[in-house]
C-alpha positions in Angstrom: -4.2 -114.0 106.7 -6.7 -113.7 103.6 -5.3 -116.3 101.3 -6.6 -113.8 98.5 -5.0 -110.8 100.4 -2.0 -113.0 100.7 -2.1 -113.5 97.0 -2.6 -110.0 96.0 0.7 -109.4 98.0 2.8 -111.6 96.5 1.3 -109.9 93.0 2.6 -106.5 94.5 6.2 -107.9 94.9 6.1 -109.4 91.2 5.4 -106.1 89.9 7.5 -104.1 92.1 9.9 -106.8 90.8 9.4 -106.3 87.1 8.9 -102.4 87.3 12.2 -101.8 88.8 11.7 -100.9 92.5 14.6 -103.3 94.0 14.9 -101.7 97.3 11.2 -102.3 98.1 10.7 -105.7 96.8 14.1 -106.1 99.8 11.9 -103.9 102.0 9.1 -106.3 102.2 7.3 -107.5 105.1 6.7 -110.7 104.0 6.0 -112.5 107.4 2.4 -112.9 107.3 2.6 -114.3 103.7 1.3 -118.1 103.5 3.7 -121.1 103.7 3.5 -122.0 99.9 3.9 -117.9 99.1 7.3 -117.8 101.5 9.6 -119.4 98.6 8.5 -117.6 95.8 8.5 -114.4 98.0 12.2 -114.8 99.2 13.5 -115.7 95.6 12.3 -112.2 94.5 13.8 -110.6 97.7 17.3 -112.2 96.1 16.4 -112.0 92.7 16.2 -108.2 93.6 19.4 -108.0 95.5 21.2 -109.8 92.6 19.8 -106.7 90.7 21.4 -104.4 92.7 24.7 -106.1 92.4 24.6 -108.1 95.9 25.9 -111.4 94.0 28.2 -112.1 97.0 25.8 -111.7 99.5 23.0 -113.5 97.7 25.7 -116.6 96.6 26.3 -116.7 100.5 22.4 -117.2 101.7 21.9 -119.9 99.1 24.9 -121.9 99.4 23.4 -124.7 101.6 19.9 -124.6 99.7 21.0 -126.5 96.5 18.8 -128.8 97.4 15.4 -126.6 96.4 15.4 -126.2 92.8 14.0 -122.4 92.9 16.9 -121.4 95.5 19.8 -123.4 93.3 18.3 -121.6 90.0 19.2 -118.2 92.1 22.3 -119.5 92.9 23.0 -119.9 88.9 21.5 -116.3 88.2 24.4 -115.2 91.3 26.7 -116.9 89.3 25.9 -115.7 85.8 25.6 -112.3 87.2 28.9 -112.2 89.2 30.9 -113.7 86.2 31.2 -116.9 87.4 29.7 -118.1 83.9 30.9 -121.7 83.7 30.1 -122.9 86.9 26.5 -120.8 86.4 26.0 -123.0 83.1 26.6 -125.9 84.3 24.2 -125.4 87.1 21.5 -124.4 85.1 21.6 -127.0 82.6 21.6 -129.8 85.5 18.3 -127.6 86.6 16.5 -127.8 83.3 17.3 -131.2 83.2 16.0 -132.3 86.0 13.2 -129.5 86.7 11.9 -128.4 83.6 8.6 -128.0 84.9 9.5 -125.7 87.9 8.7 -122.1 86.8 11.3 -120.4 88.8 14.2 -123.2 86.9 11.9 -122.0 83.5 12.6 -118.2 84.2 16.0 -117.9 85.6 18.0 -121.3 83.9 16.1 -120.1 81.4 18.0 -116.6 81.5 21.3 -118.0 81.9 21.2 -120.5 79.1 20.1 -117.5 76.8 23.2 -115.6 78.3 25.4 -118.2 76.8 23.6 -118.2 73.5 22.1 -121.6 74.0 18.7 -120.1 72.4 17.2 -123.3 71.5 18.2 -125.2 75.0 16.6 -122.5 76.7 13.3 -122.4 74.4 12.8 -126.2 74.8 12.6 -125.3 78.6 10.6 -122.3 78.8 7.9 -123.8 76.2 6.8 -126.8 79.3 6.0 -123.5 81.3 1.9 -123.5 82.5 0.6 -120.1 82.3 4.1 -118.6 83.6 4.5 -114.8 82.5 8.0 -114.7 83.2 8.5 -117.8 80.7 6.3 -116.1 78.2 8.7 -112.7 78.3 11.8 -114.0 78.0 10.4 -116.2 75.1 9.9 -113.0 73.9 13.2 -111.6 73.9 15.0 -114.7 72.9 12.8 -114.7 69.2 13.6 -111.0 69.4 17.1 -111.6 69.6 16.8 -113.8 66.6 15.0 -111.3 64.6 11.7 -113.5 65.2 9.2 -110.7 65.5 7.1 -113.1 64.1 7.0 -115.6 66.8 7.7 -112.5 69.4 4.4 -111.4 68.1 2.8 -114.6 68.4 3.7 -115.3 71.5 2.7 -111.9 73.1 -0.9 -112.1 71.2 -1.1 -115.3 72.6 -0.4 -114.5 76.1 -3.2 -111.5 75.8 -5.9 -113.7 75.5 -5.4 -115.2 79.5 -3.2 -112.2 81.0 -4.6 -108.5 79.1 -3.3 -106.5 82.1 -0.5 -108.1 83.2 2.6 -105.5 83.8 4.7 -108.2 82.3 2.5 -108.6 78.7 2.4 -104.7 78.4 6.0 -104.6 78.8 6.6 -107.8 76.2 4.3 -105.8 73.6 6.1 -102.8 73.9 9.4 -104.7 73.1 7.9 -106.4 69.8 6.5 -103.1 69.0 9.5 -101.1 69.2 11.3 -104.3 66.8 8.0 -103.6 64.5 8.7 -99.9 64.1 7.1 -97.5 62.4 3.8 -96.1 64.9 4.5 -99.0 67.3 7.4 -96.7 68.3 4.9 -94.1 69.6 3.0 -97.3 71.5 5.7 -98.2 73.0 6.7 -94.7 74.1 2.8 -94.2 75.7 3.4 -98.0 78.0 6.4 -96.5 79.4 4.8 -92.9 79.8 2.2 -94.5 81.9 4.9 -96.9 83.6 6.3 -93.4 84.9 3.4 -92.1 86.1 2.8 -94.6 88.2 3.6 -94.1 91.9 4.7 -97.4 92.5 7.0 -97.7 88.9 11.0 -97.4 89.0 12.1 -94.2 87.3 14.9 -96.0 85.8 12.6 -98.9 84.8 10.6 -95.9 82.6 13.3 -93.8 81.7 15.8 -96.4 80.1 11.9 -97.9 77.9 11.3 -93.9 76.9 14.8 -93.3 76.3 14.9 -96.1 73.8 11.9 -95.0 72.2 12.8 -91.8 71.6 16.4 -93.1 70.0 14.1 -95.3 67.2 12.1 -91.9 67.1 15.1 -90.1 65.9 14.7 -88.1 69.3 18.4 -88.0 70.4 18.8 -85.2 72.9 15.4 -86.2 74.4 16.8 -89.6 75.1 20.2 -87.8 76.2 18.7 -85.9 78.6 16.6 -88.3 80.2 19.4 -90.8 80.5 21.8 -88.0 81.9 19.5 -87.0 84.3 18.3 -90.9 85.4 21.9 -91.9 85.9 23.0 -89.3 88.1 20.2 -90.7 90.5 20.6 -94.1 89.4 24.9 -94.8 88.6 25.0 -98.0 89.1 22.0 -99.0 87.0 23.2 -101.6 83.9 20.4 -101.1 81.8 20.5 -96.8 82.1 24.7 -97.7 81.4 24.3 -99.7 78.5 21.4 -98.0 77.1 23.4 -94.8 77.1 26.8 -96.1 75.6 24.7 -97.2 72.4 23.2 -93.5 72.7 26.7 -92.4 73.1 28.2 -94.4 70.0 24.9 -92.8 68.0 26.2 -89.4 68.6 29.4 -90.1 67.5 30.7 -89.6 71.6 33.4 -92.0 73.4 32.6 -95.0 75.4 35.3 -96.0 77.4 34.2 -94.5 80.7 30.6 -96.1 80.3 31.7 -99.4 79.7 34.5 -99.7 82.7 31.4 -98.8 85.1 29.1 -101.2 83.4 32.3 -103.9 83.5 32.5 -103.2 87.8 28.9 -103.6 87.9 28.0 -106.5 85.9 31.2 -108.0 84.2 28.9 -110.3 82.4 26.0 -107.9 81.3 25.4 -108.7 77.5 26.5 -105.5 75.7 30.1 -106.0 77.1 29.9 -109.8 75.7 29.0 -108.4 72.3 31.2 -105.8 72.3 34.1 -108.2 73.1 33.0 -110.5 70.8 33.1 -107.5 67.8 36.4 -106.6 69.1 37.7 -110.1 68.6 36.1 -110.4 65.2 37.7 -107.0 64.0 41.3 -108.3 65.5 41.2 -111.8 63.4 40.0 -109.9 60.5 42.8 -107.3 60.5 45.2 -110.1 61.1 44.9 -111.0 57.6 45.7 -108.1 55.9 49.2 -106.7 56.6 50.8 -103.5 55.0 52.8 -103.7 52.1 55.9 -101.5 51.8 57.2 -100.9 48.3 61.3 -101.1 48.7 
């Protein structure tokens, strides 16, 4: 095979990957792919079933592969994902340790560090990356989560310079725009527009991006409908679930149902940890005030 063909077909599962179409990045014929392209090629393919919620079946095809540093960082994305979250720390601090300069260990320790809020442990890793996109986005949404638009910013102008057209950049800018505000909301609107009209792009990939858009727009029963509609096709999607309980607590609506579904799909998905955590705040600070009766 074309070692450039073979290239260009590992691109196509990357951005199948990253826009959302799970099922085909699974559906790959990946046998004529080079020796070197093999690994990074299967990693997806489990990357994508984690995605789809196949934790157990993904823990089970890695267990005797701890020994590659790409298929044990799976192994700790399995984990993190299935709620296993100590034994997927662990794992992935032993990784970065050890393999800080392996861009799969970058990406996807990376990820699970930043699950547990170890911002700055992850950032030390994913700053050794060589040109790696994946690295560079989640950079992104770690300085995003700290209110950083600054550095977000930085980073994504940055990574313009070497990658203009990468699906992964596009998607990066869109996220610091929509943090920016203002007209960047429209931007950011437009990139998933054109993500949607793209045969190869998940719908839920495009929706859950315009949906959000439209909620910092002001554009409430836009972004209802679209997520309506998206997770009738889509019910087991996290982001379309979590995206529309925050539209849900907007309208003044009730969560409950949302958040059990999102809790059987992905126990460990970030919106329930946040929202447990502002439970438990709410609980110790009621504690301290108790009613008064009067006799």
């Amino acid at each position: 095979m074309d070692p450039f063909s073979a290239e260009g077909e590992l691109l196509n599962i990357h951005n199948a990957f990253h826009s959302g179409q799970y099922q085909n990045v699974i559906d790959f014929d990946t046998a004529a792919l080079s020796p070197e392209n093999q690994l990074p090629a299967r990693v997806l393919k489990l990357r994508a079933q984690i995605a789809l919620g196949q934790t157990k079946e993904v823990l089970s095809a890695v267990s005797s592969e701890e020994d590659t540093p790409d298929l044990a960082a799976t192994k700790a994305l399995a984990q993190q994902a299935a709620g296993n979250t100590d034994a997927a720390l662990e794992l992935a601090q032993e990784l970065a340790e050890n393999y800080p300069e392996n861009a799969t260990v970058q990406a996807l320790a990376g990820t699970v560090l930043q699950a547990h809020g170890n911002s700055e442990e992850a950032l030390a890793l994913l700053s050794k990356h060589q040109g790696n996109l994946e690295a560079v986005a989640l950079i992104v949404q770690i300085h995003l989560q700290q209110n950083r638009t600054d550095l977000a910013l930085k980073e994504v102008q940055a990574a313009k310079r070497w990658a203009q057209d990468s699906l992964l950049v596009n998607l990066a800018e869109s996220w610091v725009g929509m943090r920016v505000g203002g007209e960047k909301y429209q931007s950011a609107f437009y990139v998933y527009e054109e993500l949607a009209s793209a045969p190869s792009t998940s719908a839920a990939l495009s929706i859950v991006g315009q949906a959000v858009a439209e909620l910092h727009l002001g554009r409430l029963p836009e972004a209802e409908a679209a997520l309506t509609a998206a997770l009738e096709q889509y019910p087991d999607n996290t982001e379309l679930i979590a995206n529309t309980i925050v539209l849900n607590v907007l309208a003044g609506k009730l969560t409950g149902d949302l958040e059990a579904r999102l809790q059987q799909v992905q126990p460990s998905h970030a919106l329930l940890t946040e929202i447990r955590e502002k439970s438990e705040f709410f609980d110790a600070a009621a504690a301290k005030y108790s009613p008064k009766v009067s006799s």
